[in-house]
C-alpha positions as CSV (number, residue, x, y, z in Angstrom):
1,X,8.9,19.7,27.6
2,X,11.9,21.1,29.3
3,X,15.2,21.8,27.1
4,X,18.6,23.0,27.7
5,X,20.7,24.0,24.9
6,X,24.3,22.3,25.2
7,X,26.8,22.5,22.4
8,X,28.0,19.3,20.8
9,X,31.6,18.4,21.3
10,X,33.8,18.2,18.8
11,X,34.2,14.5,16.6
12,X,37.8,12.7,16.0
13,X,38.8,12.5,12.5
14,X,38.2,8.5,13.1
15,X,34.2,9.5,14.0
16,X,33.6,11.6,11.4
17,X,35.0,9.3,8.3
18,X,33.1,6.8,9.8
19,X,29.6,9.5,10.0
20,X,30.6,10.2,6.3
21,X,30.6,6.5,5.3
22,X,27.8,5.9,7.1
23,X,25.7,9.1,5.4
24,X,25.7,6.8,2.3
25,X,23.6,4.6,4.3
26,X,20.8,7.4,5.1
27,X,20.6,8.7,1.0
28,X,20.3,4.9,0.0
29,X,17.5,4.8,1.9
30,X,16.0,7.5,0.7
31,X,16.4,6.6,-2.9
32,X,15.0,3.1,-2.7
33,X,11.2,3.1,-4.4
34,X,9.4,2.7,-1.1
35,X,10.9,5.2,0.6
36,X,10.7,8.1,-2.6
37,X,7.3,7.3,-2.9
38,X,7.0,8.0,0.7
39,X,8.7,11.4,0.5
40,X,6.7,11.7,-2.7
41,X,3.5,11.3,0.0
42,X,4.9,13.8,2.2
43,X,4.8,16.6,0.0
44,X,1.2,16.1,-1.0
45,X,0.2,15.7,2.6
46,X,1.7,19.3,4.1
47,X,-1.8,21.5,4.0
48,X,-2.9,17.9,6.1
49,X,-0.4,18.1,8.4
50,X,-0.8,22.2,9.3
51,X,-4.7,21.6,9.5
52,X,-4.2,18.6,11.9
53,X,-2.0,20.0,13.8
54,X,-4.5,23.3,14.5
55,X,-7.5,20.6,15.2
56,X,-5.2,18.7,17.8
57,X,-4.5,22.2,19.3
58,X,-7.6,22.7,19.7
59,X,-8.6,19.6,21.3
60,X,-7.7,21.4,25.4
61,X,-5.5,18.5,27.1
62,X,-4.1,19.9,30.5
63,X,-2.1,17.5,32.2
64,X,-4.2,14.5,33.9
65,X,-7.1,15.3,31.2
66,X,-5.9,14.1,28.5
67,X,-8.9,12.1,27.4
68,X,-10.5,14.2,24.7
69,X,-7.1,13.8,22.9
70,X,-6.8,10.3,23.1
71,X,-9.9,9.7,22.1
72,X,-9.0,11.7,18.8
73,X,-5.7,10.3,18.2
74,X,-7.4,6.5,18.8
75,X,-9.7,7.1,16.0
76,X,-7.5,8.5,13.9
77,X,-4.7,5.3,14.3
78,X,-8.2,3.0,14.4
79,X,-8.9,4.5,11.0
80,X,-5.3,3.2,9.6
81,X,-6.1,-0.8,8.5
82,X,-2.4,-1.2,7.6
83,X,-1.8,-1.5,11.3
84,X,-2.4,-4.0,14.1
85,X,-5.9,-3.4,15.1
86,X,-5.7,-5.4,17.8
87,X,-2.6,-3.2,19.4
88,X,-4.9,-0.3,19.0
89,X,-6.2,0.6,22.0
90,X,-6.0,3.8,24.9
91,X,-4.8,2.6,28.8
92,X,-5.9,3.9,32.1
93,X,-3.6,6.8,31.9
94,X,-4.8,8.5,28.4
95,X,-2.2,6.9,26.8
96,X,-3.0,5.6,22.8
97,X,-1.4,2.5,21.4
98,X,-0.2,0.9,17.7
99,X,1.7,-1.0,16.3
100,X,2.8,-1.4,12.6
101,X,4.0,-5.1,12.7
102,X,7.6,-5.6,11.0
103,X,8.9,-8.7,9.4
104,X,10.8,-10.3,12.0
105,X,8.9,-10.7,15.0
106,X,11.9,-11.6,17.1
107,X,13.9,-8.3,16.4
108,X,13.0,-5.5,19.9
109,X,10.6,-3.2,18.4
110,X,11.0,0.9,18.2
111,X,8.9,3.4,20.5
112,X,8.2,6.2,18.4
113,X,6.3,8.3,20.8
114,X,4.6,11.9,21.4
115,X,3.1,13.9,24.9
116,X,-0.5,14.9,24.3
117,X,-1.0,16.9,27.3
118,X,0.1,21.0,27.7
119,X,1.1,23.0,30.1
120,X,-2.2,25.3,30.0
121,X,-5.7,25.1,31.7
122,X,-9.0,24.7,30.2
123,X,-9.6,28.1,30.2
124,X,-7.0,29.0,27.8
125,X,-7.7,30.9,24.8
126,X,-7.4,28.3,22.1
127,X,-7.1,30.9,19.3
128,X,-5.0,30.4,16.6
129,X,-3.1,33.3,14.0
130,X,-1.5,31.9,10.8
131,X,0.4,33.9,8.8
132,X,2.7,32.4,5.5
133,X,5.9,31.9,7.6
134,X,4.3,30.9,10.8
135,X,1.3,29.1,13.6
136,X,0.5,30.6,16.7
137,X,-1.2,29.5,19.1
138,X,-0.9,27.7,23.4
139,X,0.5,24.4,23.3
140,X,0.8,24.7,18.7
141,X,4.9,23.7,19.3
142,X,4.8,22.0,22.9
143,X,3.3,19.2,21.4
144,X,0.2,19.2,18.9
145,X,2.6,19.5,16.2
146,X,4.5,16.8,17.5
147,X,1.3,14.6,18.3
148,X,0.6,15.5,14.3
149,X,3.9,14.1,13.1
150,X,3.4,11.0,14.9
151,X,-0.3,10.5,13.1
152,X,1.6,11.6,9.9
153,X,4.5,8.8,10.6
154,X,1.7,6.0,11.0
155,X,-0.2,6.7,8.3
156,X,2.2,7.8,5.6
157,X,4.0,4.2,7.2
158,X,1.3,2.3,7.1
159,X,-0.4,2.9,3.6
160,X,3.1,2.6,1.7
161,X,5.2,0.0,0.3
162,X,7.8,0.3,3.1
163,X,8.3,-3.1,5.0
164,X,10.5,-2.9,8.1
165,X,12.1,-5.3,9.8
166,X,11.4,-4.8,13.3
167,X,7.8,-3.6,14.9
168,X,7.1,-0.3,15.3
169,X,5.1,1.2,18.6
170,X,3.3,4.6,17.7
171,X,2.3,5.5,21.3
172,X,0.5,8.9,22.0
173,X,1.8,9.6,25.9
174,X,-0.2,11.9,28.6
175,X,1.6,13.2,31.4
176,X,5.0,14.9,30.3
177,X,4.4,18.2,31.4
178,X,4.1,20.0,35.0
179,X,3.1,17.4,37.8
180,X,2.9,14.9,35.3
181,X,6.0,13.3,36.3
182,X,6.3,11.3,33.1
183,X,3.6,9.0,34.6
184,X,2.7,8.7,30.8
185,X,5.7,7.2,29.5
186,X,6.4,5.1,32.9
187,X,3.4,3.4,32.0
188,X,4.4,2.6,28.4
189,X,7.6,1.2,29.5
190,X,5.8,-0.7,31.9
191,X,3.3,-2.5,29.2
192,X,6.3,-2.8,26.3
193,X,9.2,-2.3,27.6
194,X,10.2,-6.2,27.3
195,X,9.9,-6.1,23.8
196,X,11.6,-2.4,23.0
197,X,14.6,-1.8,21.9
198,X,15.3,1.8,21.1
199,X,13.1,4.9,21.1
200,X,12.3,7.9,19.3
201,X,10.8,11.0,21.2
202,X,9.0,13.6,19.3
203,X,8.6,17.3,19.8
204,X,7.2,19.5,17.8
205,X,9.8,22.3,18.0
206,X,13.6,22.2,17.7
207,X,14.5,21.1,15.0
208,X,17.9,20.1,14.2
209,X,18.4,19.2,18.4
210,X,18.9,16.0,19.3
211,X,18.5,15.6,22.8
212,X,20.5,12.6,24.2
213,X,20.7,12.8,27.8
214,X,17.9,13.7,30.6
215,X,18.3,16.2,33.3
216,X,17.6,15.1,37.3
217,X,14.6,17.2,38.0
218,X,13.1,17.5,41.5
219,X,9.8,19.3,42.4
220,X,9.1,20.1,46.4
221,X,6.6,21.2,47.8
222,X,6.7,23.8,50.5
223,X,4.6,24.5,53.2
224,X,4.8,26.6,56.1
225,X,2.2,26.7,58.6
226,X,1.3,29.2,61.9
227,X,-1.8,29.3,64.0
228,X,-3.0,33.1,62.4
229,X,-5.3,35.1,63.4
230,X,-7.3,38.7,62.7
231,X,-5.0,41.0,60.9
232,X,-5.9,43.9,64.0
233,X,-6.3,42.4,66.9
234,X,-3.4,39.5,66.7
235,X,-1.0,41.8,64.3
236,X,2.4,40.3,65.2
237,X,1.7,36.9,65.2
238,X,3.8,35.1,62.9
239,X,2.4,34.6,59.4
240,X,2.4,31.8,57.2
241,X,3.1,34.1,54.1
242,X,5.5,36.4,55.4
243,X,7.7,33.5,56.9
244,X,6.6,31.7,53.1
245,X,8.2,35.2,51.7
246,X,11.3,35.3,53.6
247,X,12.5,31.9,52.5
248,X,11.1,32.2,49.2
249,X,13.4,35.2,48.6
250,X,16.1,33.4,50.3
251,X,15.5,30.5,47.9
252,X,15.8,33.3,45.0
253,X,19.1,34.6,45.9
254,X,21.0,31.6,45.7
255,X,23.9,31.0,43.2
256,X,23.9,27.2,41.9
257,X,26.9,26.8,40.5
258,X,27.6,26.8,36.6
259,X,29.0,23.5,36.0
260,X,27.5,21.0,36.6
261,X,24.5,23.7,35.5
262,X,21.5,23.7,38.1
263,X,19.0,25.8,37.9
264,X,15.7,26.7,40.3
265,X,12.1,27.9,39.9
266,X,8.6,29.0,42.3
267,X,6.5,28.2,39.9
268,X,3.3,28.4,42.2
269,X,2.3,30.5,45.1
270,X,-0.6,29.8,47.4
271,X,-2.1,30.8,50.4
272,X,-4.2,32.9,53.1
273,X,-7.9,33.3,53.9
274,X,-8.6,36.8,53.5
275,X,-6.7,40.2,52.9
276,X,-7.3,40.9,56.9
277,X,-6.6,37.3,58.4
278,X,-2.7,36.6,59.4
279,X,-2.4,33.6,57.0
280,X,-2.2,30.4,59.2
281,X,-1.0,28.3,55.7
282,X,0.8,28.8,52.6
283,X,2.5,27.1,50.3
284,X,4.8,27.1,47.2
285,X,6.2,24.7,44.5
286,X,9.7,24.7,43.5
287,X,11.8,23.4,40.7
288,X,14.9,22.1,41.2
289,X,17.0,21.3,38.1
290,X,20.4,20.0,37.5
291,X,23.1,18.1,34.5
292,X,24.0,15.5,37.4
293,X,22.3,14.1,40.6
294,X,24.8,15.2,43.0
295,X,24.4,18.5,41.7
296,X,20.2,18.4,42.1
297,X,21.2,16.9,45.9
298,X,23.4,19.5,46.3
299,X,20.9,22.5,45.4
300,X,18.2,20.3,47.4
301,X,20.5,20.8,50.6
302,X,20.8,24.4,50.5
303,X,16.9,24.5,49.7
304,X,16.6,22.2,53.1
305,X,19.2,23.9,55.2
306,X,17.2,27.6,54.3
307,X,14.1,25.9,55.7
308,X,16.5,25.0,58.4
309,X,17.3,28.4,59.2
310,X,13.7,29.7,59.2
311,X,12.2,27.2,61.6
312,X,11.3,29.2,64.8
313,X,8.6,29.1,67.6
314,X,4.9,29.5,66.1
315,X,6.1,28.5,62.7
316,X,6.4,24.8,61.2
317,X,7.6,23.8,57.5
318,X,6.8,20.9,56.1
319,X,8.6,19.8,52.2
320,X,6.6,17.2,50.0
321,X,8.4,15.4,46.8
322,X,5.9,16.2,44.5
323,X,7.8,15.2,41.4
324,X,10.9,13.7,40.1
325,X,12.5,13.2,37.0
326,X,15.5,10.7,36.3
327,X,19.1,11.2,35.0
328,X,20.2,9.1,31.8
329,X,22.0,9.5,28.7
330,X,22.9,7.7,25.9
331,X,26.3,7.8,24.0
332,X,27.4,10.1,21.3
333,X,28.9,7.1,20.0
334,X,25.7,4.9,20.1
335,X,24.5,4.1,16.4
336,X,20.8,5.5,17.1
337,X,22.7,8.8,18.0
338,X,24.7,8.3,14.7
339,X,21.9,7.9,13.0
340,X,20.4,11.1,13.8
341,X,23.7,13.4,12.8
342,X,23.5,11.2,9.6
343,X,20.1,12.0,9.0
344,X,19.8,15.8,9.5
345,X,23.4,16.1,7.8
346,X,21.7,14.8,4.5
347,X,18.8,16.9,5.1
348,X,21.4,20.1,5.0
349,X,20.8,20.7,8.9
350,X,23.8,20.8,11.3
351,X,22.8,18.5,14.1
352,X,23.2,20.3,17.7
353,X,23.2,17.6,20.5
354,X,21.7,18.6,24.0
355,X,20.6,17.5,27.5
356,X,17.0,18.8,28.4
357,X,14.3,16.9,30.2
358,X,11.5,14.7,27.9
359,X,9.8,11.9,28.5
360,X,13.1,10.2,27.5
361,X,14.4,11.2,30.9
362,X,12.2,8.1,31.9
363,X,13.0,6.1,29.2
364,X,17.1,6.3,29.3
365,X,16.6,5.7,33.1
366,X,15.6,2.5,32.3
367,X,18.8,1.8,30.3
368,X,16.3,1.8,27.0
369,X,18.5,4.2,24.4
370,X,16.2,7.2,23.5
371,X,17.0,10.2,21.6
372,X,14.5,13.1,21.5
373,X,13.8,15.0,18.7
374,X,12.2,18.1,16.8
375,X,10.1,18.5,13.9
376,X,10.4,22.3,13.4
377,X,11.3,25.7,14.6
378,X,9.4,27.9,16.9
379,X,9.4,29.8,20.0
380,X,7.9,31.3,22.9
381,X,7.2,27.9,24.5
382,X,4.9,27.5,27.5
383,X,3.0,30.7,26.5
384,X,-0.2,31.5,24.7
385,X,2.1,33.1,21.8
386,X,3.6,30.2,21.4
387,X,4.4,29.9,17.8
388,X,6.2,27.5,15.2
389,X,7.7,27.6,11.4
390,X,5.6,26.4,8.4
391,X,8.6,26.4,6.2
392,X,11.0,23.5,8.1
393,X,7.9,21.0,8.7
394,X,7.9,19.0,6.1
395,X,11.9,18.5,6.8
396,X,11.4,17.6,10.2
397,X,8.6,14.9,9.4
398,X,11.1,13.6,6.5
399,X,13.8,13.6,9.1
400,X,11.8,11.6,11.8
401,X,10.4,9.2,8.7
402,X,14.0,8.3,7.5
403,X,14.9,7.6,11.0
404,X,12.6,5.3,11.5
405,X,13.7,3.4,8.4
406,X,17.0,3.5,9.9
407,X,16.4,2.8,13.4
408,X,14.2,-0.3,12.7
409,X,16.9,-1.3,10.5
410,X,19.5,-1.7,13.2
411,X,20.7,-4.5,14.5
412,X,19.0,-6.3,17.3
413,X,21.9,-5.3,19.9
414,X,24.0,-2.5,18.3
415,X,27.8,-1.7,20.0
């Protein structure tokens, strides 16, 4: 997962009566007997939640080896009768399909959905410290707790009186993070996509963010290559790395521009044969980020003309697209959007509304409206520390419970 924090704008008088009428909506909900004997549920099921959370942690799931994870999460949504056993099922890609079948058949169905692949390698300490306020752990936030919430959304769903109009998709993705490039959720789309009509994304930290718009991301790989040579005898023979370092500092001195925001990143350095051979090949991986596509193009061709600049006799670059990620958005004004302020203002939590880049990036690209959103607070995110809140869980799974309720509620093609 990739956020970026952006401040919500202010809403018209008009907007916000009509947020306040439609709050009514949210605590009706709540108080009907299906859905208090639901939150009822909840409460009894938060040591559950922690201690699945720490055994999906656990579970390694780097990014293209996701099956152990699947595999878990399949069994666990097998186990759950109250849902379509025949939708049950994991795809060529790691990801883990279910559907809890809604009264009207006809109605587009919700995605509710979760990344089960991290950021860290297999041979990443696993370790986990708990103390009373908090979990600690690699990959506990970025997205085992969200993976848990989805399990916890099926089968608190599932075994309770609640009866929703439309179907409901619980889909356990691989392939958010790194060189992923949202393969995952491409494929989802592909297989349901016909029959969907909103989605809910699910991460395990952030609570109180909604994220309604993707940022373009673009990932290039650079290589530079020379003919090399012994470090003595050929010194002064161009270098692979040196000519790598050059533009690689060039790259890190440039000033993208603050609005539209656009950011860089060498995330990965490789190269050279040994420390006395004049490296004939290196190579490095670089993030481009930015709020609009011209933007991203714009911080591509100073990235390209650079290269430009550094091309000389002896020394050849080559750039690779290794990953992309789409632009899309979805209206403040579009009810799923309003259903999420409406939501987290009765649960007492001033809604912040973002751009960042999910697997919803994917999703809103294909003019599906997604929102993204958080199930608690944490921090440190894409490190071993990585750590989230105990205390705002149980919030954040009400929050994503009521807004399925709501969003399955909606009609079949909202203004």
């Amino acid at each position: 997962m990739h956020l970026k924090l952006r401040r919500k704008p202010e809403i018209g008088l008009r907007r916000l009566r009509l947020l306040e009428l439609r709050l009514s909506d949210v605590a009706q909900l709540a108080a009907t007997p299906a859905f208090s004997t639901l939150r009822a549920a909840l409460q009894a099921y938060q040591a559950r939640l922690l201690a699945e959370t720490v055994t999906i942690q656990q579970i390694a799931s780097p990014t293209f080896e996701e099956s152990e994870r699947a595999a878990y999460v399949q069994a666990r949504l097998a186990a759950l009768s109250a849902l379509d056993q025949s939708s049950v099922c994991t795809d060529d890609l790691y990801n883990v399909y279910a559907c809890l079948r809604g009264n009207d058949p006809s109605r587009p169905a919700l995605l509710v959905s979760a990344h089960t692949d991290t950021v860290f390698s297999r041979q990443t300490s696993l370790s986990v410290k708990q103390t009373a306020e908090t979990l600690c752990g690699a990959g506990i936030g970025d997205n085992s707790l969200g993976v848990a919430a989805l399990l916890a959304a099926a089968e608190l769903l599932s075994q309770s009186h609640v009866r929703l109009p439309s179907d409901v998709w619980f889909v356990a993705n691989s392939r958010e993070e790194g060189l992923g490039n949202l393969d995952g959720i491409r494929a989802v789309y592909a297989r349901l996509g016909r029959c969907l009509g909103r989605a809910i994304v699910i991460e395990g930290m952030a609570l109180g963010h909604v994220y309604i718009g993707g940022i373009a991301v673009k990932r290039l790989r650079i290589a530079c290559y020379t003919e090399g040579g012994h470090s003595w005898l050929h010194f002064g023979r161009p270098s692979a790395i040196h000519h790598l370092m050059r533009l690689g500092a060039q790259i890190a001195a440039l000033r993208p521009p603050e609005s539209p925001r656009s950011t860089y990143n060498i995330g990965v350095i490789e190269g050279g044969r040994s420390v006395n051979s004049i490296a004939a090949e290196a190579s490095l991986l670089l993030d481009l980020r930015s709020e609009t596509r011209e933007g991203l193009a714009a911080l591509e061709r100073s990235v390209l003309n650079l290269i430009d600049l550094n091309r000389t006799n002896g020394v050849r670059f080559e750039v690779t697209t290794i990953g992309e990620r789409p632009s899309g958005s979805i209206p403040r004004s579009h009810p799923l959007v309003q259903l999420a302020h409406e939501t987290l203002t009765y649960l007492g939590i001033q809604p912040i509304f973002e751009h960042g880049s999910t697997d919803a990036n994917a999703l809103l690209a294909h003019g599906l409206p997604t929102i993204t959103i958080g199930i608690t607070r944490g921090g440190n995110a894409h490190r071993e520390d990585e750590f989230i809140e105990i205390a705002p869980i149980l919030d954040g799974v009400w929050q994503l419970l009521l807004l399925i309720g709501a969003a399955a509620h909606l009609p079949a093609h909202p203004d």
